[in-house]
N, C-alpha and C positions, 0 to 999 in steps of 0.2 A: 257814615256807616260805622257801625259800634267795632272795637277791636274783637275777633274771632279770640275763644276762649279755646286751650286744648279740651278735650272729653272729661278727662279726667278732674282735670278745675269745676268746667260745670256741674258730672255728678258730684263733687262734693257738697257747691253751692246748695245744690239741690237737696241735698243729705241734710243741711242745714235747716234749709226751709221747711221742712217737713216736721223737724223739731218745733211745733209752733207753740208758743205763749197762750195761756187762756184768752188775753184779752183780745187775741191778732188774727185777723185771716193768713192763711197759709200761701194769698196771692201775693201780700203785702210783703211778708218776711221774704219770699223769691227774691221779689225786683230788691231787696232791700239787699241781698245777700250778692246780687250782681250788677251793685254800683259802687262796691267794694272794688271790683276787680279792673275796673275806670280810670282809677288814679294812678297806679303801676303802669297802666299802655301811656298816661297823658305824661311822663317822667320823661319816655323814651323821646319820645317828641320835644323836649325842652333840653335837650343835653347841649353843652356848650364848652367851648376853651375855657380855660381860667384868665381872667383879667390881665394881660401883659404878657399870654402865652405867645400870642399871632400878633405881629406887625405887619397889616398891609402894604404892600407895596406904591411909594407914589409913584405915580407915571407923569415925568413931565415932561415940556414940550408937546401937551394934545391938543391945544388949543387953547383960545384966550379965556374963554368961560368959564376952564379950568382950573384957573385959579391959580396952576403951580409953570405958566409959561407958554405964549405962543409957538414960538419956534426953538426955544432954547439953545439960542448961536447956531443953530446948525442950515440955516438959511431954509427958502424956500422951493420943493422939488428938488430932483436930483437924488441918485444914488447913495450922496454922500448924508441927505438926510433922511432917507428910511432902510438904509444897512449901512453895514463896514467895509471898507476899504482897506483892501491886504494893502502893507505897509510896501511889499515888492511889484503890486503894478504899478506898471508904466504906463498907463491911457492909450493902452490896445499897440502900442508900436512892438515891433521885434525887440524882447528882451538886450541888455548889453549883454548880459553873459552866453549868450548863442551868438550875436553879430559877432563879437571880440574872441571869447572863447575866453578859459581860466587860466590861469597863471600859476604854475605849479598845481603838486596833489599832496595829500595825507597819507604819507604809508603807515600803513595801520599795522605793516611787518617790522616795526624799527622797533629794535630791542629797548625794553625797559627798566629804564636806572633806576636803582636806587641810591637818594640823593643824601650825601655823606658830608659835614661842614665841620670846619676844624676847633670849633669851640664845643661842639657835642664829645669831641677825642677828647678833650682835656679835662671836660666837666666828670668824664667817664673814668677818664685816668686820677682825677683828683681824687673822688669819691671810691678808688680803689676796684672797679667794676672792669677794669683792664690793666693787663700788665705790661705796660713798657720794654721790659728788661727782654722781651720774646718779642718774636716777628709777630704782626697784626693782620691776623687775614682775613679774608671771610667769614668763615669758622669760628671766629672770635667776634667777629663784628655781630652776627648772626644771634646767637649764644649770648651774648650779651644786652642782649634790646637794642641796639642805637638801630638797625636798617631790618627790615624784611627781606622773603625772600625772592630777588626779581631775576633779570636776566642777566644783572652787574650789579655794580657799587661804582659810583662817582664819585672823588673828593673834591671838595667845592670851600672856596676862601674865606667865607665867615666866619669871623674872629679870627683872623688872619695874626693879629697882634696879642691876641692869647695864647697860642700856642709857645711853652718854655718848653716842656719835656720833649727829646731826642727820643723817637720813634722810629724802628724799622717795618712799614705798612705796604702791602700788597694788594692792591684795588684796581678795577675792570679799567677806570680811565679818569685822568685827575686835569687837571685847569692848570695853567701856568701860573696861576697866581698863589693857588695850594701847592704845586712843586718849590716855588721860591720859598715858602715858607717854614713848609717840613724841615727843607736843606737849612735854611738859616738858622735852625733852632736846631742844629747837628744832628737832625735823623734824617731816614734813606726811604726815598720811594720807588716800587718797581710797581708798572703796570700791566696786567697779566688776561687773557682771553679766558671768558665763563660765559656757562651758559646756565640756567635754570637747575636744570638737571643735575648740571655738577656743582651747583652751592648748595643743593639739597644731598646730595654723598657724600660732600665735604663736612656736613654739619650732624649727616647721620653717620657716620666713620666708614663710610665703604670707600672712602678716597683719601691719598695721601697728598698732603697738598706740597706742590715743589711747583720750581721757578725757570724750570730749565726743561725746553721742549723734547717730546718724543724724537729719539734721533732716527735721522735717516741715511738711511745706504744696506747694503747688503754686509758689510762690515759688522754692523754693531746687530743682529738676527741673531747671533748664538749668542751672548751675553744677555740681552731682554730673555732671551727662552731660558735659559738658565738661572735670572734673577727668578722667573715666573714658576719655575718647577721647585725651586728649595723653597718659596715660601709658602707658608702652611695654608695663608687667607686668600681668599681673592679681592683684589680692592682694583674699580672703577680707573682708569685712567684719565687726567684731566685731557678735556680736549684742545687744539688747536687749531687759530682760523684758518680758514679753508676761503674767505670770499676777499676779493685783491683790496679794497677801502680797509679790512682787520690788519691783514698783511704789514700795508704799510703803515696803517697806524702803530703796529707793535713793534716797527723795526725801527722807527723814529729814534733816536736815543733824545730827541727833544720832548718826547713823552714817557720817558724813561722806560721805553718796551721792553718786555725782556726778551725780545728776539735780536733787539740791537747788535746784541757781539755776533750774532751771524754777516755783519757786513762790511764789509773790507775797507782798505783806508782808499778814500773818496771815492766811493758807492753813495748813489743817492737809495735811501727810503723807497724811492718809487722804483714798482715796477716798471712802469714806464717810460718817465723820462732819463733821461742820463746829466748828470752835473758835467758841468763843460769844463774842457781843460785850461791846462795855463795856457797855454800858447795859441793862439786862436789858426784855424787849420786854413792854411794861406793856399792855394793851387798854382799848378804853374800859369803865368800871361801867355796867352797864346801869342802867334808870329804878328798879326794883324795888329792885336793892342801892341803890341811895342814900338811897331812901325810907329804907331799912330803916337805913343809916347814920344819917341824922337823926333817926328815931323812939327809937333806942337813948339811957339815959341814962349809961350806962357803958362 
């Protein structure tokens, strides 16, 4: 079937034809003037990718006539050779993790550190980007590029043996092996309770950063209310842990908490438990045991 011309193509054609040559019938110059229009429809039809546009895909493993693989290792019939096999079935039995159940969970509420190493301090301190001669706290750590801002600051041992300069630094929670090392190289670490919130007011100036917790008792009520009325600004107060795992981590002096000097001489950390005394707590022998001791000949 000839390709359908619009109207407007034909009367022109037609415009054309009409124009005729002495020597031409006017039937001749038509068809002549609408097999012009022939070559344009047979273009569409012959349109194609460019040489090296499309790579077909092989398919192998269809068969052996195929050319590219019978079965291609994947054997004959079966599951495993016309789909995939999730890596977690078990061949239809009751999963382990429902028979057994899991072991432990993810809390997805556990504050997030930001991770502090002792060769970042000194590279910082070398290049003059921090000042030693001052206390080192968030606010500076912050301010300075080395950490973001999370829900703490951890210091952590790498380059343990780099650090020379004596530093007084105050970070959320530090590693024994970054406490021995601070100390050895004659500076001081204190470990102090932050949240999010207050490393973000510590770093925009609505908090004043100190070491020494909100006190408590009805004693010290006038004094706070009286610091808080002469001064002109309001600034954020740092907060204090409140959940018993912060507690005794801050009161640790093995973590150098600064709640430590709240606890008396042989007070353990824990709320809980209690450190045992010298003398282990003997009861009296009832009348029975003693019989029984002196009736015995061995």
């Amino acid at each position: 079937m000839p390709p359908r011309l619009p109207f407007a193509q034909a009367a022109q054609c037609c415009r054309k034809a009409l124009e005729v040559p002495p020597k031409q019938s006017s039937l001749v110059s038509l068809f002549a003037a609408l097999s012009v229009q022939t070559r344009s429809a047979s273009i569409l039809a012959n349109l194609s990718d460019n040489k090296g546009a499309y790579h077909k895909r092989i398919r192998r493993g269809r068969g052996a006539s195929s050319g590219y693989g019978k079965t291609a290792g994947r054997g004959m019939k079966g599951t495993k050779a016309r789909n995939k096999v999730n890596p977690w079935f078990q061949g239809g039995q009751t999963p382990l993790i429902f028979k057994h159940g899991q072991k432990g969970f993810v809390n997805h509420r556990a504050p997030v550190m930001a991770e502090l190493n002792l060769d970042r301090v000194q590279a910082w301190i070398d290049a003059g980007r921090l000042d030693p001669t001052k206390t080192i706290t968030p606010r500076e750590l912050v301010r300075c590029g080395l950490v973001g801002i999370k829900d703490g600051i951890k210091l952590l041992a790498r380059g343990k043996n780099e650090i020379k300069t004596p530093v007084d630094i105050v970070v959320s929670r530090a590693s024994a092996a970054a406490i021995l090392a601070v100390e050895a190289a004659g500076g001081k670490i204190t470990t102090r309770y932050y949240t999010k919130a207050a490393i973000k007011n510590l770093v925009s100036g609505k908090s004043i950063h100190t070491d020494k917790p909100l006190p408590v008792g009805p004693e010290h009520v006038e004094s706070v209310l009286q610091q808080a009325r002469t001064s002109r600004k309001h600034f954020y107060r740092l907060p204090d842990p409140t959940s018993r795992w912060d507690i005794e981590y801050y009161r640790d002096p093995a973590h150098r908490g600064y709640l430590s000097h709240t606890l008396k001489v042989g007070e353990s950390p824990s709320l809980y438990f209690k450190v045992p005394g010298e003398k282990p707590l003997v009861g009296k022998k009832s009348k029975k045991t003693a019989d029984a001791t002196e009736e015995r000949l061995f």
